[in-house]
C-alpha positions in Angstrom: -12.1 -1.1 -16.5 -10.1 -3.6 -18.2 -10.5 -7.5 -18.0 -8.7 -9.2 -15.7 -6.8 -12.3 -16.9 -8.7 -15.6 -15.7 -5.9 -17.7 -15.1 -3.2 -15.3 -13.7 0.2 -16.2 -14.3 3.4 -14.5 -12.4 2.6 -11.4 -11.3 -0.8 -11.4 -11.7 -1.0 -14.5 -9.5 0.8 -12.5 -6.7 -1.4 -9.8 -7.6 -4.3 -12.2 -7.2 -3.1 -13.8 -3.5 -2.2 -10.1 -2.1 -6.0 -9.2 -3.3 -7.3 -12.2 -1.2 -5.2 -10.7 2.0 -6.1 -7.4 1.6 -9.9 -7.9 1.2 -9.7 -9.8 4.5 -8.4 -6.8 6.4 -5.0 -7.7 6.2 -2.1 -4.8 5.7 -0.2 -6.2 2.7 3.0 -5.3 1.0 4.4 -6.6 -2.2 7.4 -7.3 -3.6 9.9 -6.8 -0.9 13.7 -7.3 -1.6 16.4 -6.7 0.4 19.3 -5.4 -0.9 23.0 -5.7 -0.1 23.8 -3.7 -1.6 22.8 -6.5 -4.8 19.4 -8.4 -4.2 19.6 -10.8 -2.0 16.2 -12.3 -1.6 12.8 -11.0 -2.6 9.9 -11.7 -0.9 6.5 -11.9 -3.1 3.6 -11.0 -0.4 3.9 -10.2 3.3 1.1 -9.6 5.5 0.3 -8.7 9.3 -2.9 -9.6 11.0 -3.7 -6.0 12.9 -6.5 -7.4 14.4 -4.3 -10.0 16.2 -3.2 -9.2 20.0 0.2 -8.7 18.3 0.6 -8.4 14.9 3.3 -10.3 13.2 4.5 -10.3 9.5 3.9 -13.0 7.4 5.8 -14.5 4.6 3.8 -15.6 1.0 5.6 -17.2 -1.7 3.4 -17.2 -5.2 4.5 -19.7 -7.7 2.5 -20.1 -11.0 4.1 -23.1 -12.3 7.9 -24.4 -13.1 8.6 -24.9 -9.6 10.5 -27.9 -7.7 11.5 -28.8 -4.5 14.7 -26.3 -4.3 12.5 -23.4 -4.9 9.9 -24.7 -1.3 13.6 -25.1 0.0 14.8 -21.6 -1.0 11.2 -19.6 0.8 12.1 -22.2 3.5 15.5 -20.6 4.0 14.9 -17.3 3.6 11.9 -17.3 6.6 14.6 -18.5 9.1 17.0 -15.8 7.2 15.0 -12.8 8.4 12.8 -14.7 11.3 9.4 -14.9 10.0 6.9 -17.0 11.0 3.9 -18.5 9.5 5.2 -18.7 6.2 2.5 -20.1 3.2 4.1 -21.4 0.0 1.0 -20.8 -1.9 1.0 -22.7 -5.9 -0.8 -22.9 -9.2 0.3 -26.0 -10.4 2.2 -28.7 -9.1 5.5 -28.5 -9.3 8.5 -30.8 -11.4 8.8 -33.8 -9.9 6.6 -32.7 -6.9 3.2 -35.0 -5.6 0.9 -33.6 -3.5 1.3 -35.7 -0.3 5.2 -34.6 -0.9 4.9 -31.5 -0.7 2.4 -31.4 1.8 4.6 -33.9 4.2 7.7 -31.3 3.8 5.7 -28.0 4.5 4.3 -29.7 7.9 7.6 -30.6 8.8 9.4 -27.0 7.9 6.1 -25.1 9.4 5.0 -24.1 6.2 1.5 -23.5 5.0 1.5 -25.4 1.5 -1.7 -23.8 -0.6 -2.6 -25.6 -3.9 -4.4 -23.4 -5.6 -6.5 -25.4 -8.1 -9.6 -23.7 -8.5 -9.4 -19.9 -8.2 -13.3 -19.3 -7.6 -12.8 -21.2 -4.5 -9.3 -19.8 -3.3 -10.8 -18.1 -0.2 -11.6 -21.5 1.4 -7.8 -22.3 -0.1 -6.2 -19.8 2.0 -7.9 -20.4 5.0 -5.1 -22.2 6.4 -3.0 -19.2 6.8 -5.3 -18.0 9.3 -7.3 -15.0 7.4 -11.0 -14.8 8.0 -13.8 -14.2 4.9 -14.1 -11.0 3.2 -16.8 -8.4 4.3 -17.9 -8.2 0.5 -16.6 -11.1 -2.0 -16.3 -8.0 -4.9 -13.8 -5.9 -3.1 -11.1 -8.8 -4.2 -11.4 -7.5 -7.9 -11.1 -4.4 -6.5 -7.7 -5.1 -4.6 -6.1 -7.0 -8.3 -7.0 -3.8 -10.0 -5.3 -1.9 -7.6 -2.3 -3.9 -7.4 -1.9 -3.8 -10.5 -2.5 -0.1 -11.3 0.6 0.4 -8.1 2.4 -2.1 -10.2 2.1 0.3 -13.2 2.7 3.6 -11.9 5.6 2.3 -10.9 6.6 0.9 -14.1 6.2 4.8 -15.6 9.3 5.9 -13.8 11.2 3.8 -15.8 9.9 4.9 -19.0 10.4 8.3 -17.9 14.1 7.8 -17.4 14.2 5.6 -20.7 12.4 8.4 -22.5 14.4 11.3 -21.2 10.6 12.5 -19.9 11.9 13.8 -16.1 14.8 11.3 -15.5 16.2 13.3 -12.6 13.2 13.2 -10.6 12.4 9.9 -11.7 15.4 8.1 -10.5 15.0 9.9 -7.3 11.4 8.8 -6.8 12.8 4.9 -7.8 15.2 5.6 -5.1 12.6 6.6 -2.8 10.0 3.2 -3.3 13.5 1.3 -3.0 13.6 2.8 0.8 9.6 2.7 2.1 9.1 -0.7 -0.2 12.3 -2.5 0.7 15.3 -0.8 2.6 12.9 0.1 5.8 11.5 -3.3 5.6 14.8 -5.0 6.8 15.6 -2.4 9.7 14.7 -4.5 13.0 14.8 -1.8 15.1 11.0 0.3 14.4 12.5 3.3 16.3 15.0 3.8 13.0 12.4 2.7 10.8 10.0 5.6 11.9 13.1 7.9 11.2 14.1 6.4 8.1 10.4 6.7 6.9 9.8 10.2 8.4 12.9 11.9 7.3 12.5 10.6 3.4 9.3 11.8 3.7 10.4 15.3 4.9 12.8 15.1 1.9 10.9 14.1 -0.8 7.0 15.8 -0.1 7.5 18.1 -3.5 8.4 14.7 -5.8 5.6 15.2 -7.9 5.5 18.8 -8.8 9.5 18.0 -9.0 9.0 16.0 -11.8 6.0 18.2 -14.0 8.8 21.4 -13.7 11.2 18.7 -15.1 9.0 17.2 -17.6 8.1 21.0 -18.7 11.4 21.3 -19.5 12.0 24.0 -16.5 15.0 22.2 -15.1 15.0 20.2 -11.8 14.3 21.6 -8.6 13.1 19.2 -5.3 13.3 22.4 -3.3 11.1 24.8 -4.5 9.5 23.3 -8.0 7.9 25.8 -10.0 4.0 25.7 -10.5 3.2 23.9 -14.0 0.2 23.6 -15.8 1.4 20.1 -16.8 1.3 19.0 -12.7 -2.7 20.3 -12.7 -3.3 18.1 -15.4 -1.6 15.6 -14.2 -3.8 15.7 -10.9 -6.8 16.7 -11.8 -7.2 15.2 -15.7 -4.7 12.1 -14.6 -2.3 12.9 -17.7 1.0 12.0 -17.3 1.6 9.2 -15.8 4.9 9.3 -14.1 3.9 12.9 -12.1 1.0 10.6 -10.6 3.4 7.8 -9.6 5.3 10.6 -7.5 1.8 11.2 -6.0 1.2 7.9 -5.6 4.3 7.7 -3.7 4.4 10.3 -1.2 1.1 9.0 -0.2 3.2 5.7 0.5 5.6 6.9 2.2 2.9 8.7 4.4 1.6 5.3 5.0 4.8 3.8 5.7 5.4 6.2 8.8 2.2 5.7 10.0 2.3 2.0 10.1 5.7 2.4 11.7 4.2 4.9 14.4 1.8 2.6 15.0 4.5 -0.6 15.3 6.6 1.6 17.8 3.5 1.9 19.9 2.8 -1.5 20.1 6.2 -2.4 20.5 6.8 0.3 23.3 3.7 -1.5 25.2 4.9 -4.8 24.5 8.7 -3.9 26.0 9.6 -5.1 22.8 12.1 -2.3 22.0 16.0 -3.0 22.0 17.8 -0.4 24.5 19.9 1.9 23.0 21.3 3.8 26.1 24.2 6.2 26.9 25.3 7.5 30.2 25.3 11.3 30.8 26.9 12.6 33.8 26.3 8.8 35.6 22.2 9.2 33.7 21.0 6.7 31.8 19.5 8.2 28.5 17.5 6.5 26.0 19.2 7.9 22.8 16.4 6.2 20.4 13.8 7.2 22.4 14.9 10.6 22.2 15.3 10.5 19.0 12.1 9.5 18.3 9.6 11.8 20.6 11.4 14.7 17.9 9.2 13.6 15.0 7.0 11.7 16.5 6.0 12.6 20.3 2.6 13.9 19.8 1.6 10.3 17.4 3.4 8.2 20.1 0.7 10.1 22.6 -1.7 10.4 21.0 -2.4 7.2 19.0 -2.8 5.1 22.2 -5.8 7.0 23.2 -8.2 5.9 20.1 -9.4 2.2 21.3 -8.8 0.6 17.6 -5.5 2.4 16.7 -3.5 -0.8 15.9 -5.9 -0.7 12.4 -5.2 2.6 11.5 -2.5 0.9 8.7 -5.6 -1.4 7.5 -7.8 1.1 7.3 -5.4 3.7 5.3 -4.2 1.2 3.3 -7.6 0.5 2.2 -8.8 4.4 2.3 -6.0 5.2 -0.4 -5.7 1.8 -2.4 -9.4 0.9 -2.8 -11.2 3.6 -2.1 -9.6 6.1 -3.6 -8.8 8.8 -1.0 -12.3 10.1 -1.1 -16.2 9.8 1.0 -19.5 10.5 -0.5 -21.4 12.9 1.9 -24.4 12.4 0.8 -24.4 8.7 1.3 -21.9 9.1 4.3 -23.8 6.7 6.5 -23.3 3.7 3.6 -19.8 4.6 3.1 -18.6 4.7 6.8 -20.1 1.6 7.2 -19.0 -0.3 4.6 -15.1 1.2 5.1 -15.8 -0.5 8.6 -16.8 -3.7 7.9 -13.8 -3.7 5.5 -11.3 -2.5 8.0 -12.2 -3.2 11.7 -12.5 0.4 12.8 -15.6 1.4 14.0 -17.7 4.1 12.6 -17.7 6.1 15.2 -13.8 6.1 15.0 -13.6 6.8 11.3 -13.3 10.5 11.7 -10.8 10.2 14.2 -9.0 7.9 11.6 -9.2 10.5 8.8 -7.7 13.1 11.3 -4.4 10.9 12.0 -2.3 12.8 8.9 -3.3 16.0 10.2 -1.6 14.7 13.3 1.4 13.3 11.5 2.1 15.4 8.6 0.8 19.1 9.3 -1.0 20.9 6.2 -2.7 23.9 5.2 -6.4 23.6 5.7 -5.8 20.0 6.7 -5.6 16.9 4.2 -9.2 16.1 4.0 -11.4 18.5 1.9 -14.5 18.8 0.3 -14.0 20.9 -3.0 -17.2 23.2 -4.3 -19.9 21.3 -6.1 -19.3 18.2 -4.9 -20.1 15.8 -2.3 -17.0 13.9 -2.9 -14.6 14.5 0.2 -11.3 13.6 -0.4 -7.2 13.8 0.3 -5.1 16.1 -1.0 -2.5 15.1 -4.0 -4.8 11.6 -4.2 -3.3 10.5 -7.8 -6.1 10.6 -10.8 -5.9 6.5 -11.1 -6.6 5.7 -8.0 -9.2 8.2 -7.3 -10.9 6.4 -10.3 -10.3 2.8 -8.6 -12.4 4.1 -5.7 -15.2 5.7 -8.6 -15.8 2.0 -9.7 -15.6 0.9 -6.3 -18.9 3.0 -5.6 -20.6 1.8 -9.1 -20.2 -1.8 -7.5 -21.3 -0.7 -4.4 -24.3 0.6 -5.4 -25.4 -1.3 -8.0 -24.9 1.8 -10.8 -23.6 0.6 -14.2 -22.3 4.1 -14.9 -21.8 7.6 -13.7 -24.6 9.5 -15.6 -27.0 7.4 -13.2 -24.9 7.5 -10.2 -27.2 10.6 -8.8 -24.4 12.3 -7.0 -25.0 15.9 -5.8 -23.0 18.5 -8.1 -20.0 17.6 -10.2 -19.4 14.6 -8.3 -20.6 12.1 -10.7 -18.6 14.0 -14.1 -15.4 14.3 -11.7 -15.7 10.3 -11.1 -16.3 9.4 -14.4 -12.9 11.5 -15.8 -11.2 9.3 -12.7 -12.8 6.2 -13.5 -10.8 7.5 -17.4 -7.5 8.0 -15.8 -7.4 4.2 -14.0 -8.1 3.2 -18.1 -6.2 4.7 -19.5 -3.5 3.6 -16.7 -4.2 0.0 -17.3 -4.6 0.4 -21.4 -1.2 2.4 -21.8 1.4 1.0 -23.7 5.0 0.4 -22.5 6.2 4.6 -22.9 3.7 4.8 -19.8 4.3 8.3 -19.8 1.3 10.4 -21.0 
C-alpha cells in the first residue's frame, strides 16, 4: 500500500478524523454540501452514534491551519442552520489571532466541542470529548484513511473520464448520482422521502457500471440495457479502469444509503418522530407518506424490527463494504465474524442475518452473497477491485501475514487477494487521468 502522509493537511486531515469515527463504530459520511441550487455550505464529517437509544447526526469541522475566529463562527452558524447538535470544531494548529483559552471559552459558550489536535498518535484520547468510545483494534484507523481516501479517488476518476472523453455520458450521470445519496438526500427532513429519493435512484441507476464500460468501448451509451463488454470484466475482476469501478463503487452506496434510511424510518416510526402527511378520502384519514412508503419498502419496514441489533445494520455495512472489502474467509469464519463484531456492535450470531438484509432490500439472482469455485473468499456481488483489495490487507494485518504467498488460504483465494490488494495500488499510485 502506499504511505500515508504523517502530518495530514486538508483532506487528508478530514480523511484522518472520519478514520477515528469510523473505527469507533460510528456511521460516517463525508463531505456533505447542500446545494441551492449553488453550494451553500459544506459540511466536512458527520457522524451518528447507532449504538445510542437514538441516534443523532453530528457535525465535524476539520481545519489544518489558516483559520480565525470567523471560520469557528461560520460551523457555528451553519449547526443552528440545519439543527445539529453536538457539533466538534476539531484543529491542527491554532488559529490567526486565536489562544487556546479563547477558543476554548467561545466553543463552551456556542456548545461546541473545540479539539486541538496536537499530537496525532494520541488523537483518540483527543476526541474523546465528542463522546466516541476506543477502537476495537487501534490498526483498523489506517485501514479507514486508506479507505477514505481510495472513495475519495474513485470519485475523482469520473472527472477525468469526462475531461478525457473516456465515458463522459455515463460519467456525468454517475456525478449526478453521488450528488443525490452524498448530498441532496442528506438535506431532506422528512426520512419517508429520503427512503424514496434513495430507492428510486437506485432503481434508476443499478446498470451504471456496465453503462459506462459499453461507453468506454466505444459501443454508444445505453443505461437501459448496456451491452456485455470485456472491458467491464476487467474492470471487476482485474480492477482496470478506474472510472467503471467508481460506478460500482457507487451503486453499492446508494444501496447503503437506502438501507440506512430504512433503518432511520424505523426508528423514527417507533419514536413517533414522523411529520403527518395526511389526506381525507371519502371523510378517511390516509397517510399519503406512509403509503408511499410500504410500496418499496413494506417488507424492510417489517421485517427489520424483528432482528434485536437492527439499528447497526448501517455500521456494520458501512464497515463490511469500506474496510472489509465485501468479502468473509470461510475457512477462518469464526475469527472473521468475530472480529466484524467487535468492530460493529452486531453480534455474531446476527451476522448472517445482517448479510441477508440486501437480499431483503434489493432482490438478486442467486442472492448478493456468493462463494465463487476455488475459493474460500465469500463475497458481494459487483464489490469494486480496490476495495476488495482494502479488505485483502485488512486480513494481512489481521493475521499477522506480511504477504499473500504465506497467507495459506484454501484455493485461489490468496492469488485473487493479492491481484486486489494490486488494484487498491494502483488506485492510490495513479496519476491525475485516473482512468486505466
Amino acid at each position: 500500500m502506499a504511505v500515508l502522509p504523517e502530518n495530514p493537511e486538508g483532506l487528508d486531515l478530514e480523511d484522518f478524523v472520519a478514520a477515528h469515527l469510523a473505527a469507533r463504530g460510528m456511521f460516517v459520511e463525508t463531505g456533505v454540501t447542500e446545494r441551492n441550487p449553488r453550494s451553500i455550505l459544506e459540511l466536512d464529517v458527520v457522524w451518528t452514534d447507532y449504538a445510542a437509544e437514538r441516534p443523532k447526526r453530528r457535525p465535524v469541522e476539520v481545519k489544518s491551519g489558516g483559520w480565525g475566529l470567523s471560520d469557528f463562527f461560520k460551523f457555528n452558524g451553519w449547526t443552528h442552520y440545519l439543527g445539529l447538535e453536538g457539533g466538534s470544531f476539531v484543529f491542527r494548529h491554532l488559529g490567526d489571532e486565536v489562544t487556546a483559552p479563547l477558543i476554548q471559552c467561545i466553543a463552551e459558550r456556542c456548545g461546541i466541542n473545540a479539539i486541538h489536535l496536537k499530537d496525532l498518535a494520541a488523537a483518540g484520547g483527543a476526541l474523546a470529548p465528542m463522546g466516541i468510545p476506543e477502537a476495537a483494534d487501534a490498526g483498523t484507523v489506517e485501514i479507514w484513511r486508506y479507505s477514505f481516501l481510495l472513495q475519495r479517488r474513485l470519485i475523482m476518476s469520473l472527472g477525468a473520464a469526462i475531461r478525457g472523453g473516456v465515458c463522459p455520458e455515463s460519467a456525468k450521470k454517475a456525478k449526478d448520482f453521488f450528488k443525490l445519496v452524498n448530498d441532496a438526500a442528506f438535506f431532506e427532513p422528512d426520512v419517508r422521502t429520503r427512503v424514496e429519493m434513495m430507492f428510486n435512484a437506485h432503481m434508476s441507476h443499478r446498470l451504471l457500471g456496465a453503462s459506462a464500460a459499453g461507453e468506454t468501448a466505444g459501443l454508444g451509451v445505453n443505461f437501459e440495457q448496456p451491452p456485455e463488454t470485456p472491458l467491464f470484466k476487467a474492470a471487476l475482476y482485474d480492477g482496470a479502469h478506474f472510472p467503471v469501478q467508481c460506478c460500482l463503487f457507487l451503486g453499492h452506496r446508494g444501496r447503503l444509503a437506502v438501507l440506512k434510511a430504512a433503518v432511520d424510518c424505523v426508528l423514527d416510526k417507533a419514536a413517533g418522530q414522523l411529520p403527518p402527511k395526511v389526506i381525507k378520502v371519502l371523510g378517511v384519514a390516509v397517510d399519503l407518506a406512509e403509503s408511499e412508503l410500504t410500496r418499496g419498502f413494506r417488507k424492510a419496514v417489517e421485517v427489520l424490527p424483528c432482528y434485536p441489533t437492527f439499528k447497526r445494520y448501517p455500521v456494520f455495512w458501512q464497515t463490511f463494504l469500506w474496510a472489509w472489502g465485501g468479502f468473509i474467509l470461510e475457512d477462518r469464519k469464526e475469527q472473521e465474524y468475530a472480529a466484524l463484531s467487535a468492530q460493529t456492535g452486531v453480534p455474531m450470531g446476527e451476522i448472517d442475518q445482517a448479510l441477508g438484509i440486501f437480499d431483503l432490500l434489493f432482490p438478486y439472482p442467486a442472492g448478493w452473497i456468493v462463494t465463487p469455485a476455488n475459493t474460500v473468499r465469500r463475497g458481494l456481488k459487483l464489490m469494486p477491485a480496490a476495495l476488495r483489495g482494502l479488505g485483502a490487507h485488512l486480513r494481512l494485518q489481521m493475521y499477522g501475514v506480511k504477504n499473500y504467498d504465506t497467507f495459506g488460504a484454501g484455493g485461489l483465494t490468496s492469488h485473487h487477494m493479492a491481484l486486489d490488494n494490486n488494484a487498491a495500488v494502483r488506485l492510490l499510485g495513479a496519476d491525475d487521468q485516473l482512468v486505466k
